[in-house]
Residue, then its C-alpha position, 0 to 999 in steps of 0.5 A: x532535489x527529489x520528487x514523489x513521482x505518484x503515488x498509489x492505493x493498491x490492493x495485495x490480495x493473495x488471489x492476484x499471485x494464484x495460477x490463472x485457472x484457480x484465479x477464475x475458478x473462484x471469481x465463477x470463471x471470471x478475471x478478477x480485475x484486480x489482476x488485470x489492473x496491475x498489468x495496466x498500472x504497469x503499462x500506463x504508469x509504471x513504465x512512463x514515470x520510471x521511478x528510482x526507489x518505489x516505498x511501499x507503506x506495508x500494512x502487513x508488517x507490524x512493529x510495536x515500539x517504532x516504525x521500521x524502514x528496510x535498508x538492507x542492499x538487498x532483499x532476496x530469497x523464497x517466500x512462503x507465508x504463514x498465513x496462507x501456504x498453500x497459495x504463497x508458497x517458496x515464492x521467489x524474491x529479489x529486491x534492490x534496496x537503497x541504504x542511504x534513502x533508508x537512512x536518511x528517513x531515519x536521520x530526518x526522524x531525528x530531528x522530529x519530535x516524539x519521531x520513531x522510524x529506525x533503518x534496519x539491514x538485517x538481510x533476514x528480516x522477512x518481507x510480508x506479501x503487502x509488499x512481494x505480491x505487488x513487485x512481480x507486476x510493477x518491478x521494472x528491474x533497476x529501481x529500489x524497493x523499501x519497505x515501511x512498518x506499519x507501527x501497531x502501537x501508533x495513532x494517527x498523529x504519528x501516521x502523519x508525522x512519518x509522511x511528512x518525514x518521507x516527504x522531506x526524505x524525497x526533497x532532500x535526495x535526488x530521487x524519483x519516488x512512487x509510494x504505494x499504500x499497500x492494503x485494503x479498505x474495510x477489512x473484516x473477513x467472514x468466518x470459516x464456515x461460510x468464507x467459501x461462499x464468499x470469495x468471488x468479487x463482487x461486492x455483494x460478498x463485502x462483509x456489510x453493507x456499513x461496510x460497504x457503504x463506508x468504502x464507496x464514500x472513501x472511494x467516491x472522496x479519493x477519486x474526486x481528490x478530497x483528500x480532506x474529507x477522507x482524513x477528517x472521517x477517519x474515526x468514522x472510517x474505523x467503525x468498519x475496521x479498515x486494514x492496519x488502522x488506514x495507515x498505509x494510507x493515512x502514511x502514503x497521504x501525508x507524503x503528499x500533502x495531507x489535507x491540502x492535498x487534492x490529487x484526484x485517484x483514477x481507478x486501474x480496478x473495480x471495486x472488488x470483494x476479498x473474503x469480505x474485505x474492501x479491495x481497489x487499485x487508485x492511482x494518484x498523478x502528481x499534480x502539474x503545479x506539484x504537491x501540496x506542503x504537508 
């Protein structure tokens, strides 16, 4: 039987793959810590729980008529992202996948009603930076990484479904698994004309303080495992437009017990600003007495 072996809310921002000095450069000569923390993930994490398959819930990758899990061999090429070039450039990228887990989501799916979650292998399906801008600090090398859709056209019923179905993926499988929730929380940006005044970390940039009063009160909730209070306010929530609808989140929580679960998150970063988007590294440990039933 398999087991999610941790599991993690992680911010992609593009600032964490930027050369060192133009990194600092924006940040007034400081680091930003949501480089650092990585680094520090890896080490203290990472390395230690050795996972067979790391499943990065995507909120960049946006399907429309289903979720999509990635289950190609692997996933390998250059990246460059259409939406900053400049910065994500011919970025190298080589990704072991693990067909048979893939599958097997998508079989599990199935049997779920009104469940729509299909494997696709397609070798040119582009991966989005959500999941490749994290791979460089938390790739060990031989573990698998898969990819899943966030579905634009889903609601938070249908989040929750696809956590249960991953969850009982895992059980069914012989795996060590990570999830990370790969995305931000409020996430509006300010607008061109004033976004360069803005791109230093501090949370005095994030976008407003409605904004920013809503991030610290999910902070303050998943660093306390209140998991419960975070998904009851997730209409509240929205009011501040976090990143995909939560749903990496609102997938990733459902894995591991949804309301019932109470995994506290220890912070590997500070609360950053991103060109007004709410940004933290939190780490949820697998409990001793393990996760609670979804």
């Amino acid at each position: 039987m398999g087991e999610i072996v941790g599991a993690g809310l992680l911010a992609h921002v593009p600032t964490i793959v930027l050369p060192d000095h133009i990194r600092r450069e924006l940040n007034n000569g400081r680091e930003s810590t949501l480089f650092s923390g990585l680094q520090q993930l890896r080490r203290e994490v990472f390395d230690l729980i050795q996972p067979d398959l790391v499943l990065v819930f995507d909120s960049h990758w946006f399907t429309t008529v289903e979720f999509v899990i990635s289950s190609a061999d692997r996933r390998s090429g250059f990246f460059t992202s259409e939406e900053l070039p400049r910065g994500m450039s011919s970025v190298p990228y080589d990704l072991a996948g693990h067909r048979a887990f893939a599958e097997l989501v998508g079989e599990i799916a199935l049997e779920m009603p009104e469940c729509w979650i299909t494997p696709i292998d397609n070798p040119h399906l582009p991966p989005t930076y959500a999941t490749l801008n994290l791979a460089p600090f938390l790739q060990r090398g031989p573990e698998a990484w898969l990819s899943m859709s966030t579905c634009q056209t889903a609601q938070t019923v249908d989040f929750a479904v696809v956590g249960r179905v991953v969850a009982e993926a895992v059980r069914r499988s012989d795996l060590r698994v990570a999830l990370i929730a790969s995305g931000a929380l409020s996430h509006t940006f300010h607008s061109l004309r004033t976004l360069r005044q803005h791109e230093a970390a501090g949370e005095e940039h994030i976008f407003s303080d409605a904004a920013r009063e809503w991030d610290h009160r999910v902070i303050k909730a998943l660093e306390a495992g209140n998991h419960a209070q975070v998904i009851t306010e997730m209409e509240q929530f929205m009011a501040v437009r976090p990143e995909g609808h939560f749903a990496h989140y609102q997938m990733m929580v459902n894995a591991i017990g949804g309301v019932d679960c109470t995994a506290p998150g220890r912070a590997y970063s500070d609360y950053e600003n991103a060109i007004g988007t709410g940004q933290i590294h939190l780490w949820f440990d697998k409990p001793a007495q393990g996760w609670s039933a979804s």
